[in-house]
C-alpha positions in Angstrom: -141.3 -70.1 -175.1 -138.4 -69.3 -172.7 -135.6 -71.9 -172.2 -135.8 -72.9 -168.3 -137.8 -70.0 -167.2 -138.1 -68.7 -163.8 -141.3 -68.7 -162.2 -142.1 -67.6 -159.0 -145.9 -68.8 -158.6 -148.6 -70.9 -159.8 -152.3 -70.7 -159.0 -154.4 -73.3 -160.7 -158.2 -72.9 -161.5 -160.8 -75.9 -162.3 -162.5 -79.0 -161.6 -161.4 -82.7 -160.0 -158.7 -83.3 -162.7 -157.0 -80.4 -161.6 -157.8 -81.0 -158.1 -155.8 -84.4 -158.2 -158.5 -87.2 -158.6 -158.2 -90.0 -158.7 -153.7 -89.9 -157.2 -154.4 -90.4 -154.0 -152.3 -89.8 -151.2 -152.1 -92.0 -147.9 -153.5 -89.4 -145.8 -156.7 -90.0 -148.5 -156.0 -86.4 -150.0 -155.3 -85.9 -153.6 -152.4 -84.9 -155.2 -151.9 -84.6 -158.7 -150.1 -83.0 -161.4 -151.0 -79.7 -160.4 -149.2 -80.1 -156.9 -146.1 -82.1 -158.6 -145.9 -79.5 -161.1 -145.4 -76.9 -158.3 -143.5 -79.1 -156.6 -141.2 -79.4 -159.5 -141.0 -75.5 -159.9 -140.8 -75.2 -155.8 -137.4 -77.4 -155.6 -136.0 -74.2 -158.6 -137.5 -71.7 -157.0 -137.1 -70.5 -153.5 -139.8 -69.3 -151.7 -142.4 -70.6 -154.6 -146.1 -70.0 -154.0 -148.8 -72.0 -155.3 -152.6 -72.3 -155.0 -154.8 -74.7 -156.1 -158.8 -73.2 -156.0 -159.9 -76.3 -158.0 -163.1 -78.2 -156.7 -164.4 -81.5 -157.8 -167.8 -81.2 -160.3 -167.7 -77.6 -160.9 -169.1 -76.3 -164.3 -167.5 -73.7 -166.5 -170.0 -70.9 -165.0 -168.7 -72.1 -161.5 -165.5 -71.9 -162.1 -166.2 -68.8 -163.6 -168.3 -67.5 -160.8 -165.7 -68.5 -157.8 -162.7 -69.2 -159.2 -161.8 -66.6 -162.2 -161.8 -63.6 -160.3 -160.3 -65.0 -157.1 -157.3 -66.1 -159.2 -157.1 -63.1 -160.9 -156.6 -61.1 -157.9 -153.6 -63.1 -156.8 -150.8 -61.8 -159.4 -149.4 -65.4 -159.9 -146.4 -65.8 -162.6 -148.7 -68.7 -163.8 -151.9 -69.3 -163.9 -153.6 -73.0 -165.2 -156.8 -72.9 -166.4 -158.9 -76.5 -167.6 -162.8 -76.3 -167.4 -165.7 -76.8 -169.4 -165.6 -80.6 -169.8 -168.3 -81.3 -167.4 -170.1 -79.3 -169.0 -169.6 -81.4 -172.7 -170.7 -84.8 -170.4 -174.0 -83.5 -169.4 -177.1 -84.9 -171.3 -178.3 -81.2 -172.3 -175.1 -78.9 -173.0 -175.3 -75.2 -173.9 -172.2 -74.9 -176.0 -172.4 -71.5 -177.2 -172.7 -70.5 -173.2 -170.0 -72.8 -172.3 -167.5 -70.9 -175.1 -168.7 -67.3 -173.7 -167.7 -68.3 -170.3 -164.6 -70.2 -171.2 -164.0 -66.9 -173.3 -165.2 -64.6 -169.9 -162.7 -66.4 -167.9 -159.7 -66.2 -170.3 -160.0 -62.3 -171.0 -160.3 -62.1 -167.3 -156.8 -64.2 -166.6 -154.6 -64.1 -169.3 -153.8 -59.7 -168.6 -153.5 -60.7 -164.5 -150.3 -63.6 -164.9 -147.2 -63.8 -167.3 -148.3 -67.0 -168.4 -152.2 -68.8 -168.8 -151.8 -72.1 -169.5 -154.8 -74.0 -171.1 -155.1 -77.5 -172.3 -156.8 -79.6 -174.6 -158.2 -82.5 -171.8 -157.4 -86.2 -171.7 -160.0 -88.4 -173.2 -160.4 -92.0 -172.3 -160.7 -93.9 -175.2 -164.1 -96.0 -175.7 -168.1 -95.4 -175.8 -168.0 -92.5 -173.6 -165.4 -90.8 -175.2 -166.8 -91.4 -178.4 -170.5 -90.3 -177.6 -169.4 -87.2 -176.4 -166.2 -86.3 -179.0 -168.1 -83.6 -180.5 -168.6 -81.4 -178.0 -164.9 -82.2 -176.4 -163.6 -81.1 -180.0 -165.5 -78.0 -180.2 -164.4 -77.0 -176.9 -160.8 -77.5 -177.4 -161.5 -75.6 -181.1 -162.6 -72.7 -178.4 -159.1 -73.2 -176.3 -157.0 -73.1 -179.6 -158.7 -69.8 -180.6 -158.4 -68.5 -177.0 -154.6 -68.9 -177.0 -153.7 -67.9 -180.0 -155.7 -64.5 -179.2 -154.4 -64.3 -175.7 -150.9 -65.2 -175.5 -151.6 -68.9 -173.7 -149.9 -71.9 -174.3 -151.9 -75.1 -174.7 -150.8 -78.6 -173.5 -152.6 -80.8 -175.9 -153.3 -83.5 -174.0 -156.1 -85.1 -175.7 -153.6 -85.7 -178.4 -151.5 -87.3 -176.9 -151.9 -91.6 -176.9 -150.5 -92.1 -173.5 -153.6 -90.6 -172.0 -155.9 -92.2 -174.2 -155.2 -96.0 -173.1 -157.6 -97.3 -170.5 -154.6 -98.1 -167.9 -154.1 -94.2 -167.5 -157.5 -94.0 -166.0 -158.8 -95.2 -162.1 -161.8 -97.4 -162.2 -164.4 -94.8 -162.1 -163.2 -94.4 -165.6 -163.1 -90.7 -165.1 -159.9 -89.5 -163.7 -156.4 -90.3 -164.1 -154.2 -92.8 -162.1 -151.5 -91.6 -160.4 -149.4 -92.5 -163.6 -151.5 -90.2 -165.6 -150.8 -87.4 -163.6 -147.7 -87.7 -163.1 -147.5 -87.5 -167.2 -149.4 -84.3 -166.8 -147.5 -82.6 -165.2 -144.7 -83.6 -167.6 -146.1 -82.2 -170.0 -147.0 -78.7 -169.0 -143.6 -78.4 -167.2 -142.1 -78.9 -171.0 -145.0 -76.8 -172.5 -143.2 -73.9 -169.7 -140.1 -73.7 -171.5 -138.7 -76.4 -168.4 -136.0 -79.1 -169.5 -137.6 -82.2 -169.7 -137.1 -84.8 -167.2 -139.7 -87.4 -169.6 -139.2 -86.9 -173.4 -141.8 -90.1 -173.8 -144.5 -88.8 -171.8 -146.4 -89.0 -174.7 -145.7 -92.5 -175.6 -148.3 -95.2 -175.4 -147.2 -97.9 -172.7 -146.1 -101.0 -173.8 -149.2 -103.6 -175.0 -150.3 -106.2 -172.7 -153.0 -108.8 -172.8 -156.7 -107.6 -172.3 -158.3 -108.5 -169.0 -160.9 -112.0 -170.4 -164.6 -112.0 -170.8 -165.1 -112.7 -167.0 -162.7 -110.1 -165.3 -164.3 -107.7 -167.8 -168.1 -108.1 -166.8 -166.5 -108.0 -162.9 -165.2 -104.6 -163.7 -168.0 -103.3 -165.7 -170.1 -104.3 -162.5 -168.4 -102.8 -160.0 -168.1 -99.2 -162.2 -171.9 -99.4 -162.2 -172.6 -100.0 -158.6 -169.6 -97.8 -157.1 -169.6 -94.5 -159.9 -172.2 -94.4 -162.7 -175.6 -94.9 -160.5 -174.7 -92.5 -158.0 -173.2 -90.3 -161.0 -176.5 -90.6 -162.4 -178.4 -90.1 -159.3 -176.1 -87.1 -158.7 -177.8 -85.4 -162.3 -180.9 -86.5 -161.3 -181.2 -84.8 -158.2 -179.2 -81.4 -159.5 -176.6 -82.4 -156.7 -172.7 -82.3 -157.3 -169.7 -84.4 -155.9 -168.5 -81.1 -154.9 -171.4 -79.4 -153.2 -170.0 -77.9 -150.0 -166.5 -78.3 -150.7 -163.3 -75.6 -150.3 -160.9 -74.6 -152.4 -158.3 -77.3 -152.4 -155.5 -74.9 -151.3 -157.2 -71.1 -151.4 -154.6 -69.4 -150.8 -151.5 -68.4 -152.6 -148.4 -69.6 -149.9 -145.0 -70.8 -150.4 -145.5 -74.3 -151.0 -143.4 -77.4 -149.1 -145.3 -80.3 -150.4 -148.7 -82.7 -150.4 -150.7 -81.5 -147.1 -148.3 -78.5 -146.5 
């Protein structure tokens, strides 16, 4: 990988966790580390471009569908790619169609930009994670064989213990706080060939005492009532937290920060 390459452009491709959830902004936008990695390659770059075509929920054969060929078109220097895991958390997953898509959209990106970037995604560590480590590990089996066949680098983020710990992650237990992002985008600036500006992004935090019985049980309450049962009600009903959305940022402009 170059030393402190220059870059010119960055369009990402995805779901929420690369539309920003859950760093949000004042306004009540998201940011995330897509938009501080640009950011970051904006304040090196003049005139950088970036879009972000990223919608909260989407599948692999959504992103596939809308996305791919959208991003494709666009010529970027970069181009971030990080799909498939909503796929792994649905009760009935077609894995062998999730890897033909994941493998559709990377033949489709990697000979349009100088650079695909793919990752291995974050896991929170407990039950969840564990029920569904499986499938996570045979799609990030799937990246690794992409990239090594396509030129991409992967940010191997689900190997990283940082992300793992429980703080990292809002309280819908699904995305990343703003912390967690803000690691993210650490690490695929470094995984660019960029300086670092955090060697320890990978470092767990420092311990601290677990929340008691009681605060716990409050927690676990509140996940239920605010995230899992309309989460559940959501798969019940074929409905998506992204029906009817845009494109967080569609299209590929010089970027000048959150909201610009």
């Amino acid at each position: 990988m170059q030393t402190n390459p220059t870059h010119t452009s960055l369009v990402a491709v995805g779901d929420s966790f690369t539309e920003g959830m859950s760093d949000l902004l004042p306004d009540g936008s998201y940011r995330g580390w897509a938009d501080l990695l640009a950011g970051r390659m904006a304040a090196r770059t003049p005139d950088f471009r970036y879009a972000n075509l990223a919608v909260r929920g989407k599948l692999i054969g959504q992103i596939v569908e809308e996305q791919v060929d959208v991003a494709a078109a666009m010529g970027a220097d970069v181009i971030t790619l990080v799909g498939g895991l909503n796929d792994t958390l649905r009760p009935k997953c077609d894995m062998g169609r999730v890897r033909g898509l994941l493998e559709e959209a990377v033949e489709k990106l990697a000979p349009s930009c100088r650079q695909l970037v793919l990752m291995r995604s974050p896991g929170r560590q407990g039950p969840v994670l564990e029920r569904f480590r499986p499938r996570m590990e045979e799609l990030f089996a799937c990246v690794d064989e992409l990239a090594e066949r396509h030129g991409a680098v992967v940010v191997d983020l689900y190997g990283a213990p940082s992300l793992g710990d429980p703080r990292m992650w809002d309280v819908d237990r699904l995305h990343l706080t703003a912390e967690g992002h803000r690691r993210v985008a650490e690490a695929v600036w470094q995984a660019l060939g960029y300086d670092p500006e955090d060697t320890e992004w990978h470092t767990p935090m420092p311990a601290t005492l677990p929340p008691g019985w009681a605060a716990r049980r409050i927690a676990d309450a509140r996940f239920a009532r605010q995230y899992l049962l309309p989460w559940i009600g959501r798969r019940l009903t074929g409905r998506s937290s992204g029906d009817g959305l845009p494109p967080k940022r569609p299209e590929l402009v010089p970027y000048e920060g959150p909201g610009a």
